[in-house]
N, C-alpha and C positions, 0 to 999 in steps of 0.2 A: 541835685542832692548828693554831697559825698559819701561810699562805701559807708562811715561809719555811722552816721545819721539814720541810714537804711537799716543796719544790723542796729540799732540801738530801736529804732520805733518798728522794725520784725520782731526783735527779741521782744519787747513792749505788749505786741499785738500776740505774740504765743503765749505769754504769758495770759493774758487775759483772757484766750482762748481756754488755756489751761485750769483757766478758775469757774470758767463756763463748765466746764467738766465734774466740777469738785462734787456738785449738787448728787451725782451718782455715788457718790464716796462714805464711808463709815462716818457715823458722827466721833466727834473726836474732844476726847478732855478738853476744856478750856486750859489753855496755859502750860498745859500739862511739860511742854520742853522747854519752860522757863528754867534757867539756873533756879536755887533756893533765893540769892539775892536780889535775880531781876523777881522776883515772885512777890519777895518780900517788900521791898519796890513801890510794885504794882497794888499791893496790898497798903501800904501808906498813905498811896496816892487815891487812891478808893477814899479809905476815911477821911482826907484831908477834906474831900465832896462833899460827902457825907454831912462835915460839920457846918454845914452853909444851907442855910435853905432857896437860897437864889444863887446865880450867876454873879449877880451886881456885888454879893454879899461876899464873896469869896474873893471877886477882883479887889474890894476895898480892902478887905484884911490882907492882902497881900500889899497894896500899897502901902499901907500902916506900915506893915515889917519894914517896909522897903524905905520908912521914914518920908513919904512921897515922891520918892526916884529921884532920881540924877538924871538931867539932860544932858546928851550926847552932845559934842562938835566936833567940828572938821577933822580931828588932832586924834579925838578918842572915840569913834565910832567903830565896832566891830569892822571884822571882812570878811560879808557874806557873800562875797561876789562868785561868780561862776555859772554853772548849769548845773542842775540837781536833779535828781530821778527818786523815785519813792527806794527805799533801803530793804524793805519789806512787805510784803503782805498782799501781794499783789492788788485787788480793789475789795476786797475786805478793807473797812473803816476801822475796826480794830486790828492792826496789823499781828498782837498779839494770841489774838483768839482764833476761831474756828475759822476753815479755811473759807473764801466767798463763796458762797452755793449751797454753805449750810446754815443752822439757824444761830444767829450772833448771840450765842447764851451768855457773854459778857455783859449782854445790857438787858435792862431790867423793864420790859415795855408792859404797858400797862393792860390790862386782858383785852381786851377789844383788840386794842394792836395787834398783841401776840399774836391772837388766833388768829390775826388776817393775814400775819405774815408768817405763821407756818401753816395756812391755806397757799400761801407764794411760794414758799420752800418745798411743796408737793408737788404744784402744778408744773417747777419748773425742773424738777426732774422727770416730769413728764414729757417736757421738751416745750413747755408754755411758759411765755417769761413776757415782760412789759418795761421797759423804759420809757419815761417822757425825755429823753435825752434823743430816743430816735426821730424825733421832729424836731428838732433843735431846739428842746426847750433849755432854759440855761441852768446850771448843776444847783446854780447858786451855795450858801455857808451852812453847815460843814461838811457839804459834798466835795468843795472844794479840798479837803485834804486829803483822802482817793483820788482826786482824780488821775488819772495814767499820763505817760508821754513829761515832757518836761517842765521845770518849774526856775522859776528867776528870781533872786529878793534883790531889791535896790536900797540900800540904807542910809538914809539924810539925817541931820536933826531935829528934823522935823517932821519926818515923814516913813513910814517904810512900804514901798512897795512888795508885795507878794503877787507874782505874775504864773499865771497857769496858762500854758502852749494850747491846752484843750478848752474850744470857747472863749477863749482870748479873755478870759476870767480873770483880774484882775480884783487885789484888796486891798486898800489902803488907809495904812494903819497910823493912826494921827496920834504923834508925839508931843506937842506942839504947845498940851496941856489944856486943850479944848475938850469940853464935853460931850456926850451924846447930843443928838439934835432934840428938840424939845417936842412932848406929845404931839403938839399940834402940829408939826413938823414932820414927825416920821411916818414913816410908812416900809410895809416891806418891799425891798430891793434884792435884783439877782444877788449881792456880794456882801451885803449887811454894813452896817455901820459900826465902823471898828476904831479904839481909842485906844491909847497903850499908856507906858511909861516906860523906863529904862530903871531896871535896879544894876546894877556895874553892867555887865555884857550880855543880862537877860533884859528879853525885851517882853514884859507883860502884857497881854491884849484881851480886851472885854469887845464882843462882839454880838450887837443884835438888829433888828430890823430887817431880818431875812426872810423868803420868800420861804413859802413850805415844799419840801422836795423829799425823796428818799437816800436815803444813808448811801447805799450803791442798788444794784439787781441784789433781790432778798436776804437785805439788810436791816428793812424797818423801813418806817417815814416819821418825820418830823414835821411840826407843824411852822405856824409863820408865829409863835411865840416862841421858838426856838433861840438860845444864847448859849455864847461858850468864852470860856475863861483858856487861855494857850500861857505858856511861859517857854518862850524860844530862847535857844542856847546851842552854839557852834561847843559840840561837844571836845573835837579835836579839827584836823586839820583839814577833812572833808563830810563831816555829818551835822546835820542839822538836825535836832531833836527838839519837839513841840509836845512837853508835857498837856493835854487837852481835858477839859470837864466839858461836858456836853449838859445844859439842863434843859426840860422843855415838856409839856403837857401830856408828850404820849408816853412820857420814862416816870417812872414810880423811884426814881433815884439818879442822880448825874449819873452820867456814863465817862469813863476815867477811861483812856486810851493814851498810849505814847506813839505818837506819829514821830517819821525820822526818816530823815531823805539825805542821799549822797553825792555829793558834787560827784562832776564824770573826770576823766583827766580828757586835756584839751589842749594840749601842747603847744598846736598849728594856730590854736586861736580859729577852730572851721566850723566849731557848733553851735548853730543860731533856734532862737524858739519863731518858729516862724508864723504867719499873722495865719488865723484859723478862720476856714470859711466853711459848717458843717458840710457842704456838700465839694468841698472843695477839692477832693479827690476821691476814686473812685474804693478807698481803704474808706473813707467815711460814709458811705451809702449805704442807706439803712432802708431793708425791707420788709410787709408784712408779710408773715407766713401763713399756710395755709389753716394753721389751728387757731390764728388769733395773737401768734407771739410776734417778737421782731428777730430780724436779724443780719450781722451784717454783710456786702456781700464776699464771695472771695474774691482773691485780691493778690497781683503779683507785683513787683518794681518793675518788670521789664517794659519799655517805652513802646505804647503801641505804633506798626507799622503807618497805619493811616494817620493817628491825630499828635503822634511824635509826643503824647504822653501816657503815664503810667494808665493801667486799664486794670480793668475787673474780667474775673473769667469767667461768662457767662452760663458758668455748672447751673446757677441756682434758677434760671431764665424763666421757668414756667411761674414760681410763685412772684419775682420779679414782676413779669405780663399780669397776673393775677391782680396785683397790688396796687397799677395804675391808674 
């Protein structure tokens, strides 16, 4: 693994350590260090949700605007190419709002929800916290736009891949002018079923059929009637920006988030998203703690002497032994 790989998924892993921490932190204005513009923005994009009482509803009218899109070819297809890291927000799902650890007062969850999920924003400042990611379950959509570590888009005319380094999570997103799959057909899936179009160099995407999962650690949950509406756009010459409406049974309103990830620079051509095996190294080894939470364990690059690979430091060993 080159030098820069290693400070790019450290830097990654502090950070998300760093958002482990936030949950002890002041709660904080939503938005509050928004300019007035991105505010205002943010504020359009709310009621554009608003004006939709579905997902399906919102992707049509946009295609309406769009006069039914323009397909791409070989000739006129953006260049999304590169490696890309999230731009902000560390795994907070709204990259805009309250930092991760506190309660997501951007979205609007319906009472049962809420209260269960600032019963999770208590516990886990207590030092009790729960993922189903620590058994490898899969993030599945739209965990998938949190998720840390790095991300790939592949853009055909046909097709666009969105590739996630974490769970080897993979979306793709059908151009091609086919439909969803039909009732009897679908079912939920780790990655959803996603369909787009092309309006010039945005690429619109309706996405449903997903598995029910949580937003991130005490962010909410969504269910498996979960869909969301994206409009992606290469803003300039390294940021990717995915205007998102989230609809779905446990939200009393779309949840209107701006997702926006940044190519790395890569000169040498040395940074690969490499194939992900949950336990495939000892940075991803997840253990239960002694109160019931998880956690992961610590963790150095340096190559251990015996097995000539990277190792864990065996600090955490007793609740490790415990957990067996």
């Amino acid at each position: 693994m080159t030098h820069f790989k290693c400070v790019a998924r450290y830097g990654m892993a502090v950070l998300i350590a760093a958002g482990l921490g936030c949950g002890l932190a002041q709660a904080q204005t939503p938005q509050a260090h928004l300019t007035a513009a991105q505010l205002a923005n943010h504020q359009e994009m709310d009621q554009l949700g608003l004006k939709y009482k579905t997902a399906w509803d919102l992707f049509q009218a946009l295609k309406q605007q769009a006069h039914g899109g323009t397909p791409i070819t070989d000739t006129t297809m953006p260049d999304w190419s590169g490696i890309y890291v999230r731009t902000k927000g560390g795994t907070a799902f709204d990259p805009d709002g309250p930092r991760q650890g506190l309660y997501p007062s951007t979205a609007k969850f319906i009472p049962k929800v809420a209260a269960q999920l600032r019963e999770t924003v208590a516990n886990r400042k207590a030092g009790v916290e729960y993922d189903p990611l620590s058994q490898c379950n899969p993030p599945t959509y739209p965990r998938w736009l949190d998720l840390p570590f790095m991300k790939e888009f592949i853009v055909t005319p046909k097709e666009t891949w969105m590739i996630a380094e974490a769970f080897n999570s993979i979306r793709r997103v059908y151009t091609d002018g086919r439909g969803h799959l039909s009732a009897a057909d679908a079912f939920p899936t780790e990655d959803g079923d996603s369909i787009g179009f092309w309006d010039g160099d945005r690429l619109i995407v309706h996405t449903n059929s997903s598995e029910g999962m949580m937003y991130e650690r005490a962010q909410g949950w969504y269910t498996d009637k979960v869909e969301g509406v994206e409009i992606w756009h290469k803003v300039d010459g390294k940021t990717l920006v995915a205007n998102t409406w989230i609809y779905d049974t446990n939200l009393q309103q779309p949840w209107y988030t701006r997702q926006s990830y940044t190519k790395l620079d890569d000169p040498d051509k040395t940074i690969r998203i490499n194939n992900w095996y949950c336990h495939g190294s000892p940075n991803n080894n997840v253990y239960q703690t002694t109160n019931g939470g998880s956690q992961f364990t610590k963790f150095t690059w340096e190559k251990s002497k015996d097995k000539g690979s990277n190792s864990s430091n065996p600090a955490a060993g007793a609740d490790q032994e415990k957990s067996k």
